[in-house]
N, C-alpha and C positions, 0 to 999 in steps of 0.2 A: 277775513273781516266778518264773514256773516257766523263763523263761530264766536269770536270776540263777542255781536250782538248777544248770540245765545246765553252764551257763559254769565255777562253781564246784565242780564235782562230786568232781575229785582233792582240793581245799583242805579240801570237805565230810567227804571220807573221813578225812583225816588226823585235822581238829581232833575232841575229844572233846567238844567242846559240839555238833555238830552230826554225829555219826557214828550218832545214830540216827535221820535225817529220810527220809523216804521212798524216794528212790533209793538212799540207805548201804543201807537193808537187802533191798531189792531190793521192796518192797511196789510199789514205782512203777517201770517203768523205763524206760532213757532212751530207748526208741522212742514211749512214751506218753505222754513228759514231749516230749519234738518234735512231735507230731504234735499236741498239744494247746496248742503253742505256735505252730503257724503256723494254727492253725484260729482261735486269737481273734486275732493279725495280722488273718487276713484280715478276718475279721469289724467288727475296727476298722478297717481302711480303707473297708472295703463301709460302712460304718455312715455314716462321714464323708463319702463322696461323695453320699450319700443328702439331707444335710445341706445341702451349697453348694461350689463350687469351694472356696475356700480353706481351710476344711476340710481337705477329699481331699487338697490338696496339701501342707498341713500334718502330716497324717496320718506322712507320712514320715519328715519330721523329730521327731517326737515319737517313731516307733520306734525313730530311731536315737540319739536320745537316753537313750531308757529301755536298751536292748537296746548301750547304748555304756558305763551306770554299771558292771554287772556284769565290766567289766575296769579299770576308773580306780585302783581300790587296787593295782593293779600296778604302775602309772606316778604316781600324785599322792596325796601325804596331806590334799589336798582334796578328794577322792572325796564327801566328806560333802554338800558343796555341789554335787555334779554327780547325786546321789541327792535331794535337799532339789528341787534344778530338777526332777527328775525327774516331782516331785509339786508342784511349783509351776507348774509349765504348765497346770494343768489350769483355772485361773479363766482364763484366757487362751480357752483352749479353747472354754469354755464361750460367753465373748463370741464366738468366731467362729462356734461353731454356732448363736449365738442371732441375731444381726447382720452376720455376715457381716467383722466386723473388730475390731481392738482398741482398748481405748479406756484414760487413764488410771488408772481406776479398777484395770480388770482388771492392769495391769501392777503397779501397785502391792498388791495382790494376791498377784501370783506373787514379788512380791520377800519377804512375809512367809510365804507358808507357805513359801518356798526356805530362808531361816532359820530357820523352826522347827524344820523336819525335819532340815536341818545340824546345828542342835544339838543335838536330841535322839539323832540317829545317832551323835555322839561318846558320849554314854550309852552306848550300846550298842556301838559298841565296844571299850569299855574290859577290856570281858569276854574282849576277846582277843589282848590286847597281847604277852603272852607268847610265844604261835603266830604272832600276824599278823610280831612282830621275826623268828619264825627261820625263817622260809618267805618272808624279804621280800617281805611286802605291807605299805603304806603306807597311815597315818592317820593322824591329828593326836596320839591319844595315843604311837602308836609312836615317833613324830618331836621330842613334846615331853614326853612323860611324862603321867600320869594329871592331875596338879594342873593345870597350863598349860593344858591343854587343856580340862578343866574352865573356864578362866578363859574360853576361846574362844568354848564351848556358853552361857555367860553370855551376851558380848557379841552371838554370835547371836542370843539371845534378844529381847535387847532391841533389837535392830534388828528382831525381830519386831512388837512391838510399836508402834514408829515406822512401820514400814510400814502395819500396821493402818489406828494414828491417822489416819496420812495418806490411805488409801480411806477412811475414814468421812467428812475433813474435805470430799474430792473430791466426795462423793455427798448432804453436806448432811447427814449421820445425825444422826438424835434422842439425846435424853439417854439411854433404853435400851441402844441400842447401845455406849456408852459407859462406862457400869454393866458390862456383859459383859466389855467388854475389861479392866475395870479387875478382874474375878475372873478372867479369865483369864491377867493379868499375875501375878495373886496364885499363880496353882495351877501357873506355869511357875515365879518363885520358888521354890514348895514341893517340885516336882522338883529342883531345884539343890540345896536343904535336905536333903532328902531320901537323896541319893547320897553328900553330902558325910558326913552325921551318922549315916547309917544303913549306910552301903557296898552292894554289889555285889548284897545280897542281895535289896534293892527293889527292881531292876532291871527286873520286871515291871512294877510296880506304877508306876514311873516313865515307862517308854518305854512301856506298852501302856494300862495304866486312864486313867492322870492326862492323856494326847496322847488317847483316846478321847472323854473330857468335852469336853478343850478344843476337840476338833471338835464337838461337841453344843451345848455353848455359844455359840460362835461362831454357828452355824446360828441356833439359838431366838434369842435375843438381836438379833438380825440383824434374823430374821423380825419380831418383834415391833414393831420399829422402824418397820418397812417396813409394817405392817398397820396401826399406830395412827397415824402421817403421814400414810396415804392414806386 
């Protein structure tokens, strides 16, 4: 994130949705916004070698992934999806810190939270379609208009949830688990509801409360599953 800021800093200045974040007004600035960026670098690499070779060696390619999204809306109005990866690596991750390699489960996985987070990102970008068209930067709303793209953030979704299903079916989950995902399909719905019947002005409430449960959710629901099977 605090690369993102960097990267972003002239685009930050311009737009007025983001001209009052911490390096706009100088509260942070960009010597402490660098140095506090190659300080957890490093500390994510030192962490993962700590862990297991593959790890460590992975380590890198996750930086250049995350530390690659903060320029994709330059070049692709699928940025959304190289942001969604971004945070979709992380089950991935985890099986490699924990085992040493990947496995189906994990990868199916990283294919549904890479769609969540794609769609819920067109959310969120919608708030800047107007700026991101006249400083050509690319997005799915900029490229298709607000409605279409909306139509996209759907289908996302529901490849979210297919992905889900299919780690649960991989791993044998319990009825619990199941129940979870089936509110959680409900409160992804209610976000789509929500933006379409309420506009711009949910937009917290959509991209930050409602994507907060569904990771709480998902977690308890999970857990539960996993405690009462074994």
């Amino acid at each position: 994130m605090a690369f993102n800021r960097i990267a972003d800093y002239v685009y930050d200045t311009k737009n007025p949705r983001t001209e009052t974040r911490p390096l706009q007004t100088r509260r942070l600035t960009m010597k402490e916004a660098w140095i506090f960026t190659v300080l957890a670098a490093f500390a994510f690499v030192f962490s993962a070698a700590m862990l297991n070779w593959a790890a460590f060696l992975l380590s890198f390619v996750a930086l250049f992934v995350l530390f690659g999204y903060s320029y994709m809306k330059r070049f692709s109005s699928f940025s959304h999806l190289v942001l969604g990866f971004s945070l979709g690596m992380s089950p991935g991750g985890v099986w490699i810190a924990v085992t040493g390699h990947l496995s189906l489960t994990s990868l199916l996985l990283c294919g549904g939270v890479t769609f969540w987070v794609a769609g819920f990102d067109i959310f969120y970008a919608l708030q800047d379609i107007d700026f991101d068209s006249k400083e050509n930067l690319k997005s799915l709303p900029v490229r298709l208009g607000a409605k279409k793209a909306l139509v996209i953030a759907f289908f996302f979704h529901v490849a979210t949830i297919i992905f889900f299903l299919a780690a649960g079916l991989s791993e044998h989950m319990g009825g619990v688990f199941y129940v979870g995902l089936s509110i959680i399909g409900l409160i992804l719905f209610y976000e789509h509801w929500l933006i379409l019947k309420r506009g711009l002005a949910h937009i917290n409430m959509a991209f930050f409360t409602l994507n907060g449960v569904v990771s709480a959710l998902f977690f308890c629901f999970t857990f539960v599953d996993i405690l009462i099977s074994s």
